[in-house]
C-alpha positions, 0 to 999 in steps of 0.5 A, a space after each residue: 318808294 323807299 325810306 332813306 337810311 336816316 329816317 329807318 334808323 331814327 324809327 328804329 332808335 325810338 321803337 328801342 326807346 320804346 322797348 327799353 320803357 316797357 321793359 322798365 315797367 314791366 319790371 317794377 311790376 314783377 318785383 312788385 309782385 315778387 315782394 308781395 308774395 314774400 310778405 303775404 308767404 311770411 305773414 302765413 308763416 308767422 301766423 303758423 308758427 309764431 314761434 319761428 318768426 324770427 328766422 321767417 323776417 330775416 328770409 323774407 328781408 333777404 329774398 326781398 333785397 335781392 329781387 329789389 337788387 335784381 329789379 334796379 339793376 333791370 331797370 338801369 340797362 333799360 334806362 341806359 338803352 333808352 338814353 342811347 
């Protein structure tokens, strides 16, 4: 016996949703890690060449807008595919 079409697409929209969460998550974590491994790549860094702490920061505070930049826009089409 078949499902009816209704009951297949509303199946079908809640595992979107489900997706759509999970994506949102997985990309937190990702930029979570991206982030860290700038800070720990920067904290080596400076330790090595206090001298040239300066430039280090200012990469380091760029590449780290920019993942946040990508994550939040990562997560806004996950969130706007699961309020769809």
């Amino acid at each position: 016996m078949s499902l009816p079409i209704q009951e297949v697409a509303e199946a079908s929209a809640d595992m979107g949703k489900f997706g759509a969460a999970i994506g949102a998550g997985i990309v937190a974590v990702g930029a979570g890690l991206g982030i860290g491994k700038i800070g720990t790549a920067a904290n080596e860094g400076i330790a090595r060449q206090p001298e040239a702490s300066g430039d280090i920061r200012g990469g380091s505070i760029i590449l780290a807008a920019l993942i946040e930049g990508v994550s939040l826009f990562a997560v806004v089409v996950c969130l706007l595919i699961a309020l769809k």
